[in-house]
Structures are given as C-alpha cells and as structure tokens.
C-alpha positions in Angstrom: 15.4 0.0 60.2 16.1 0.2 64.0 14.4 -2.9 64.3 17.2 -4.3 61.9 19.7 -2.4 64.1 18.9 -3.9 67.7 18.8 -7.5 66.0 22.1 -7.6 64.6 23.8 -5.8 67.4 22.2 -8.4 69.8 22.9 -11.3 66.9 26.9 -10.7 66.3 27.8 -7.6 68.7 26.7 -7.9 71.8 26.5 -11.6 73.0 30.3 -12.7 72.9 28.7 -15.7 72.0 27.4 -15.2 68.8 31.3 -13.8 67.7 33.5 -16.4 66.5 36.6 -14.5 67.0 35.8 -14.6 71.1 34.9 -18.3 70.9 38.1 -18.7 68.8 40.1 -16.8 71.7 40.9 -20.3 73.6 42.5 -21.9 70.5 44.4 -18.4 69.7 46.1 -19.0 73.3 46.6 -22.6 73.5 48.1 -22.9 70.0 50.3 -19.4 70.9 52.1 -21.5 73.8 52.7 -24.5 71.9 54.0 -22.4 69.0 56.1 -21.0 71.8 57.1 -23.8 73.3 58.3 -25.3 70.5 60.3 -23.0 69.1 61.7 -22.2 72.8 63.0 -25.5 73.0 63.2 -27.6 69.4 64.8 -24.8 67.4 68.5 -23.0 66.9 69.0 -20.2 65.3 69.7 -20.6 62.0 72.7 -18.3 59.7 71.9 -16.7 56.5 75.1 -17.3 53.6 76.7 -13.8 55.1 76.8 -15.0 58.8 73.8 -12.9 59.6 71.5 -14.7 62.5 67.9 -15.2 61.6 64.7 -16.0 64.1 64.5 -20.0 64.7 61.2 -20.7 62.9 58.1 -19.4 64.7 60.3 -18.1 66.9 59.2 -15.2 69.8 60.8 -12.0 70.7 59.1 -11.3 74.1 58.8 -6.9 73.1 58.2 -7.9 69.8 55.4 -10.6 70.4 53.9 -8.3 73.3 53.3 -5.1 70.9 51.4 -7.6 68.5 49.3 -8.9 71.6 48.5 -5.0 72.2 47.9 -4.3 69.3 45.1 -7.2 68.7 43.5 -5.9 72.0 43.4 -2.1 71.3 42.1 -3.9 68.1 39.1 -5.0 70.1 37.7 -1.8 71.3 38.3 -0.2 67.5 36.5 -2.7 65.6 33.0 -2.7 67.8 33.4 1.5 67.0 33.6 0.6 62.8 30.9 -2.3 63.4 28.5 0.1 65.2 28.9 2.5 62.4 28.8 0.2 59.7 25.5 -1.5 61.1 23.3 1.5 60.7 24.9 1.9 57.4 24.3 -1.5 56.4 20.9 -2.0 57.8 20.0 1.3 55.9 21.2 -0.4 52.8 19.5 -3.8 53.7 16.1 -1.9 54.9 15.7 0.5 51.5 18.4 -0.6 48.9 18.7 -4.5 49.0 16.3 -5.6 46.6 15.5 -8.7 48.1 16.3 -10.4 51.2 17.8 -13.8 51.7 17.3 -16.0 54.1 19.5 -16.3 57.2 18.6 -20.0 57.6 19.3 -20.7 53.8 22.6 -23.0 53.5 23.1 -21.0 50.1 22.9 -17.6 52.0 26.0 -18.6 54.0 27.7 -19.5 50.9 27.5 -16.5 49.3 28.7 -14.9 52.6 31.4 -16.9 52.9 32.6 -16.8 49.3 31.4 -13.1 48.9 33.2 -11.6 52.0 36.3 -13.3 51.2 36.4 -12.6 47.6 35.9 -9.0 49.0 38.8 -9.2 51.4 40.9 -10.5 48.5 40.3 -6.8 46.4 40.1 -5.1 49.9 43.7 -6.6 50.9 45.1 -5.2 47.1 44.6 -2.3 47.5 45.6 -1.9 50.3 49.1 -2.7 49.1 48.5 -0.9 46.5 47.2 2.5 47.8 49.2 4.3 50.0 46.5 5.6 52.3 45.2 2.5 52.7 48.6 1.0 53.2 49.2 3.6 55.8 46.9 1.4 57.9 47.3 -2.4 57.0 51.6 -1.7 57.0 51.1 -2.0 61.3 50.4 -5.8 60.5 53.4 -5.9 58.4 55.6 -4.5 60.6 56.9 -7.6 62.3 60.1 -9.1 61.8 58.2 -12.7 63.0 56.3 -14.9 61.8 53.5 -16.8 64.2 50.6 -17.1 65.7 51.1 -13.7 68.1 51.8 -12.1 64.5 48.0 -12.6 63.4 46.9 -10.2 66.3 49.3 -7.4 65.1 46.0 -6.2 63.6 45.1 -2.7 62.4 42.9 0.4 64.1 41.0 1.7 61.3 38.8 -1.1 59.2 37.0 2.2 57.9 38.4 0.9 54.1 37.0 -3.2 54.8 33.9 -1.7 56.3 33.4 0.2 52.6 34.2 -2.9 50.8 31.5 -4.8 52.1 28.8 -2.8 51.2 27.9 -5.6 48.5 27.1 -7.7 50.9 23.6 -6.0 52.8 23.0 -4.7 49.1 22.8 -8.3 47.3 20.3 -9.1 50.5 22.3 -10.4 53.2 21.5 -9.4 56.4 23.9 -6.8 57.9 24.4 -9.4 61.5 25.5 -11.9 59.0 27.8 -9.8 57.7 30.1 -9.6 60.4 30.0 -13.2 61.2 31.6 -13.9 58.1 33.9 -11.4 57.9 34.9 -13.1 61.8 34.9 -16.9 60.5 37.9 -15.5 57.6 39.7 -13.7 60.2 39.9 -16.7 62.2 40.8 -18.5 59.3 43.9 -16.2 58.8 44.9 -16.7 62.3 46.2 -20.4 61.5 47.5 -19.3 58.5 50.4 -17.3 60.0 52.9 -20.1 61.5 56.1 -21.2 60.3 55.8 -24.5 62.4 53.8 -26.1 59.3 55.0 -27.1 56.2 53.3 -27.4 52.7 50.0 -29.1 53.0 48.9 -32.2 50.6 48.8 -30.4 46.8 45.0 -30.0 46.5 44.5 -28.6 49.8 47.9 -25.6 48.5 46.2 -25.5 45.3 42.6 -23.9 46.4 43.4 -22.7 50.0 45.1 -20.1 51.8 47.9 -21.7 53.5 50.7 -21.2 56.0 53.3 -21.4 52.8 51.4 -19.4 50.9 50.9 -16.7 53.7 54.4 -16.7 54.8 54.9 -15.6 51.0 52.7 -12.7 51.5 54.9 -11.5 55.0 58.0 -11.5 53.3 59.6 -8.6 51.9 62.0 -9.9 49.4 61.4 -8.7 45.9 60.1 -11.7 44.6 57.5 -12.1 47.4 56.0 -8.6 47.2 52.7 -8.3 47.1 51.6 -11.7 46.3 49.0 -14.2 47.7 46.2 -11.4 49.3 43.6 -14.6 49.7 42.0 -15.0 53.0 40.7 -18.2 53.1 41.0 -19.0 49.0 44.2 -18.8 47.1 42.4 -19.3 43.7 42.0 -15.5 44.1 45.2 -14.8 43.3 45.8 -17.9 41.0 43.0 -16.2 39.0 44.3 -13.1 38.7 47.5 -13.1 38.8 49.3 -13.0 42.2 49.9 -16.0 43.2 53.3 -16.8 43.9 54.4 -20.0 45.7 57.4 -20.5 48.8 60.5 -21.0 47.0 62.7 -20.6 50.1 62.3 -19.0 54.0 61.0 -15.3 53.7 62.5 -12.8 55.2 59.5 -11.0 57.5 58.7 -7.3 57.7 59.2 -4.2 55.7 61.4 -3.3 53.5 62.2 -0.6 55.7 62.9 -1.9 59.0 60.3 -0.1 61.8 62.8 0.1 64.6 60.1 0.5 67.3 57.9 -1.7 69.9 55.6 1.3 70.1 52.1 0.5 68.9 50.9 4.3 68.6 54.2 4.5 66.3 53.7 1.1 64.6 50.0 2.0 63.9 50.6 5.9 62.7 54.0 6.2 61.3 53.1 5.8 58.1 50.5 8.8 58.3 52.7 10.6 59.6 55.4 10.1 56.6 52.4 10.7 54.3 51.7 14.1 55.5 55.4 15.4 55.3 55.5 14.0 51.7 52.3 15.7 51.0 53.4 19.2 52.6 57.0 19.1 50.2 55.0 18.1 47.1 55.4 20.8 44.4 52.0 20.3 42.9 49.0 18.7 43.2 49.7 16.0 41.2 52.4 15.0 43.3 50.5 15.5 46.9 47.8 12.9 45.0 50.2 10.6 44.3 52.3 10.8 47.5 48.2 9.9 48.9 47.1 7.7 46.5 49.7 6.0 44.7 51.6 2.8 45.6 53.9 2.4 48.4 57.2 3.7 47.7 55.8 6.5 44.5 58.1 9.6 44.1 57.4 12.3 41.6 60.7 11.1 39.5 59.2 7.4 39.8 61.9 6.0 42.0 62.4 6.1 45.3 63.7 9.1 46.8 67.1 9.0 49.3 64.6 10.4 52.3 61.4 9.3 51.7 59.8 7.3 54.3 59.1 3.9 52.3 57.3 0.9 54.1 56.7 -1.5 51.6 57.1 -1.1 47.6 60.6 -1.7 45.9 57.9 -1.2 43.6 57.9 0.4 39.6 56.1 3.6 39.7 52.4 2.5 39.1 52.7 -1.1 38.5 52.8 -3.8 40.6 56.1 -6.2 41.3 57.1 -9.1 39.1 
C-alpha cells in the first residue's frame, strides 16, 4: 500500500507539474488582468430601479478582490493537508477494497474519472447548500459581493466533506493519483465559469455545459436563483434532477446576509461560529441537530428567527427553494 502511496504523491502531489491547477496558474493571472482591465476602463456603473449603484460587470473592489486572492493561497497549503490524508485513505481502499483495477493509460478510465468526479461534485456541492455544517464551509466562496475570475479563488479551507465524497472513485478501481487530477481538471473548469464579461454561449454548448450564465445563476442570492445549477463542468446534472434554472436577468452576488468583513479567518469561520451559539440556545436535541444538520436558515418554529445568523436559505423549513 505504501508503494501506492509514494506513486501518487510523486504522480499528482509532489511534482507541480503533474497538477493542473499550477499549470493553470498562468491563464488564472493573465485572464484576471484582462478581466480587470476591462471592466477598469469599458464599464459604468450601472443603477438598479431604486437608484441603488451596482458593480460594473466583472468589476474589482481592490479589499474585496484581495481577500479572495488570500483566500485561494491559504487554500493552497489546506488542500496538500486533505490530499495527504485522503491518499493513504484512498490507496488503502484501492490496495484491499477496489475489486479491480483500471488502467491508468485506458482512455475509458479517464472517462469515468472525468464524468464520475464531477457527477460527485454535483451531489457534494447539494449538500453542501443543503446541510448547514457543510454550508458552514462552502458559504466563504459565497461570500462575495463580485462576480469574476478573482472570485473562483475565494475557495474554502476544509475539503474534509469532497474528500468523503470521492471515495467511489479508488473503490470502483481508479487509482487514488488519478483521483486528484480530475478533481484539478473540474476545478479549473469552474475557474472560467465565474465571469460576467461573457454572455450566453451557442444553445448546445448552454444546454450540456456548465457555463458563465449558468454559474452566475448559482452566485446570486435572489429567491429565484437559490440553490440552482450545482454542476461543475455538466449542467445536465441539474437538468436531470431538477435544479436547473436559467439567467433571466443580472444576479445580485453574495449572501442573503450581507458578510460585512474583508477578513478571511472571519469569512472562512463565521458561520461556525453562528452554529455553535444556535446549538448552545437550543432547547432540545432535536433542535441542536437541526441548527447542525438542517438547511441554511432552519429554526425550531420553521422560519427564520429575528437574530439568527442566516448565510444563505430564504429557504422553507426542510425543502429546497422554488
């Protein structure tokens, strides 16, 4: 099993070459400064109906766009920790469990990766809207009020929850280095995917991929635009079941509750923090569950409470928004 160890730590971990998020790096800063750029100098702010001023599209706010740039590099350092655990879990799995192994130089291996890790991300990235513990992590990449490319490396600390959702993946047979390249190739994906600076894409290319119009959906917290469109790199996910709702008109970006703070340790651990004073005021157990493991937004009564910290859900108790 060590054997299996070394080799994928040397294969995907250790050589910055073998990661496609550090060979993406290049393209994350040159497309950054023309997304910059243009909305530096081709924009003007535009007015919603009650005279309110809104960001020009892909616009920048320099605190706003540096906390997301901080919190993609802290990001760094916190995802080789959850890949060093989940490798000797998933080589364990691979080694004793897997009950055959596939071939890393099959084309039909990498397909299964592909489509298997992000069919994974799609039920990963539900619940994680849809369970507050889980939310209390992923609500950091919500947090913006922007929408662009600095946006996509707002990313989370703890990938404990993704690491658990591809355990399929070393158990069907794949082997556990080509699980992270995959898992790297959709994050990359998702990078071009946040921009406001591109419009709807020809019809079959909105129809069976993840899109900037579709993901700008999935940023915005009006009612209508809740929780929809989870897809990474296919929105036939969420055509399939359910979720799918298109851009009717410019979203408004960040969380229903407005986070008031550039701080990263705040942006990353507010919500944990609002989770354990619900839990300590719950009057029974059924209610310090809930408060954990409920959706965004649950109260005891089933509406939201006058003081409760909520991040995300205008939500029906238990039940996803229509």
């Amino acid at each position: 099993m060590w054997e299996t160890v070394t080799s994928a730590w040397n294969s995907a971990l250790l050589t910055p070459l073998h990661e496609p998020v550090t060979l993406a790096i290049p393209a994350f800063v040159l497309f950054l400064a023309i997304e910059w750029f243009a909305a530096r100098h081709l924009e003007d702010a535009t007015f919603d109906p009650d005279g309110r001023s809104r960001p020009v599209r892909g616009g920048y706010e320099r605190r706003d766009a540096r906390a997301s740039v901080s919190m993609g590099a802290v990001s760094i350092l916190t995802t080789t920790f959850w890949k060093l655990l989940a490798l000797i879990g998933y080589s364990a799995i691979w080694v004793y469990l897997a009950p055959w192994h596939l071939p890393a130089d099959a084309w039909y291996t990498w397909a299964i990766l592909i489509l298997g890790v992000d069919a994974l991300f799609y039920a990963y990235h539900r619940m994680a809207h849809r369970i507050r513990l889980i939310w209390a992590t992923h609500q950091a990449h919500h947090s913006s009020e922007y929408f662009n490319f600095s946006t996509a490396l707002r990313q989370k600390w703890n990938n404990s929850a993704e690491i658990l959702m591809w355990i399929p993946l070393p158990l069907i047979g794949i082997p556990p280095w080509m699980v992270f390249i995959g898992f790297s190739v959709n994050l990359v994906y998702q990078f071009f995917v946040h921009t406001e600076r591109i419009d709807k894409l020809p019809r079959p290319v909105e129809f069976v991929f993840n899109t900037p119009s579709h993901h700008r959906v999935h940023h915005g917290c009006d009612p209508e635009y809740l929780d929809r469109n989870y897809a990474g790199i296919l929105i036939v996910w969420d055509r399939m079941f359910g979720t799918f709702q298109p851009e009717t008109h410019r979203p408004t970006y960040g969380l229903t509750k407005p986070v008031g703070t550039y701080n990263i340790w705040k942006l990353q651990t507010r919500e944990y923090g609002a989770i354990v004073r619900d839990w300590r005021r719950a009057s029974s157990w059924r209610d310090k569950l809930g408060y954990v493991f409920g959706p965004p937004g649950w109260a005891p009564s089933g509406t939201r409470e006058a003081d409760q910290e909520v991040d995300r859900a205008v939500a029906v108790h238990g039940h996803e928004a229509q």
